[in-house]
C-alpha positions in Angstrom: 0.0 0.0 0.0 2.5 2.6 1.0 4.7 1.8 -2.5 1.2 2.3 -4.5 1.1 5.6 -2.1 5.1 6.9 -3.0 4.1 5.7 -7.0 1.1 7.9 -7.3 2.9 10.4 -5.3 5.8 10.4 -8.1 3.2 10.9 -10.6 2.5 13.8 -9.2 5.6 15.8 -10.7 5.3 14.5 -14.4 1.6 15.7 -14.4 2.6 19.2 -13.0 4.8 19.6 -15.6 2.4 18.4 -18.8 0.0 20.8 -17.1 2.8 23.5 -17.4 4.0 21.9 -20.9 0.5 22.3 -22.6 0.2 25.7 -21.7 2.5 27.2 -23.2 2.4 24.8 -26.3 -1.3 26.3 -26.9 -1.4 29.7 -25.6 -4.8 31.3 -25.6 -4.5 34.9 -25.8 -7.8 36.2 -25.5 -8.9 34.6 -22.1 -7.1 35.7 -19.1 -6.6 34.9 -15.7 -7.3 31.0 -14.1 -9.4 30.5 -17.7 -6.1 30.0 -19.3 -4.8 27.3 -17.0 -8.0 25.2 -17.0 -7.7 23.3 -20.1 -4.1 22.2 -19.2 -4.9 20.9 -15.7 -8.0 19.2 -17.2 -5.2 17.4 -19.6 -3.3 16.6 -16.5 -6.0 15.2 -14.6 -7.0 13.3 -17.3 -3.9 11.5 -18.2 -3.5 10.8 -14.7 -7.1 9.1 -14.7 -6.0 7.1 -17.6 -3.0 6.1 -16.4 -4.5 5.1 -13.1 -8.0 4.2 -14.3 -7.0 0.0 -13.9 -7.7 0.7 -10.5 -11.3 1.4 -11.2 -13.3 -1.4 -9.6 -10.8 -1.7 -6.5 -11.6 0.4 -3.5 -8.3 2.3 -4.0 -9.9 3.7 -6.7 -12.6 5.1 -4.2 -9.8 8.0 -2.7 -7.7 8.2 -5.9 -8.8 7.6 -9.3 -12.4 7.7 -9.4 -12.8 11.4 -7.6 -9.9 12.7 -10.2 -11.9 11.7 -13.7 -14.9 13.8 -12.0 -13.1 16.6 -11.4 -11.3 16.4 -14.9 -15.1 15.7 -16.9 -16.6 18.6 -14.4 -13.4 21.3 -15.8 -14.0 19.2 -19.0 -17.6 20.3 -19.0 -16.7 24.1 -18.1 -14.1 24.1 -20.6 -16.2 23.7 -23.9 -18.9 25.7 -22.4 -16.5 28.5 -22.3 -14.8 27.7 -25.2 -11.3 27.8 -24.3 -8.9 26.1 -26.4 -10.5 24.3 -29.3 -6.6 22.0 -29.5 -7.0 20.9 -26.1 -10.3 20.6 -25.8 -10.2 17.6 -28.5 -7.1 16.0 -26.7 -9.1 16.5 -23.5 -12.4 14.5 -25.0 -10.0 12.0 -26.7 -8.2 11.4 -23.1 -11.3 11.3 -20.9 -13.1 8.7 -23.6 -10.0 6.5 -23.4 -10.1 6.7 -20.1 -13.9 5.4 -20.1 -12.9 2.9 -22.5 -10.0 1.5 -20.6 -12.2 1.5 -16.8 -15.1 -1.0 -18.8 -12.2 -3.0 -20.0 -10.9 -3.1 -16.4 -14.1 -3.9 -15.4 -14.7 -6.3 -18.0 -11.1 -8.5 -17.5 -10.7 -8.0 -13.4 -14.5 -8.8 -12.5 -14.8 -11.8 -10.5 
């Protein structure tokens, strides 16, 4: 438990930095403030879903995975409806439907 714990804790870092990666790769000039930040972290939070979304139907996933795709689809949800950035919205939809796709196959292979 406590390596799983130190893992996702790593993790932490490389997300940070695609966060910081994607936002200045596709710089939106005409929103300012948090706006322009939103679309990134929703990329970060959904990579990190992804990557830990094979946890899906395990009670870790209760406290780490689970809570994290919410939060991603809810920013998700907020960043079309503003209209952000068109480039990351797409990656952000591609990310978050993988990451659907990959917790039924989860579900699919590790239900007992």
């Amino acid at each position: 438990m406590l390596g799983s714990v130190l893992l996702l804790i790593a993790m932490i870092g490389p997300m940070v930095l695609l966060a910081t990666f994607l936002h200045y790769l596709f710089p939106v000039e005409n929103v300012n403030g948090f706006d322009q930040w939103v679309p990134a972290i929703v990329s970060a939070l959904s990579a990190w879903s992804f990557f830990t979304s094979w946890l899906w139907f395990y009670l870790f996933n209760l406290y780490l995975s689970l809570p994290v795709f919410l939060l991603a689809l809810a920013l998700h949800l907020y960043t079309v409806r503003k209209n952000l950035n068109p480039k990351l919205i797409q990656i952000n939809t591609a990310l978050l439907m993988a990451t659907i796709l990959m917790g039924f196959v989860s579900f699919l292979y590790f239900d007992i």
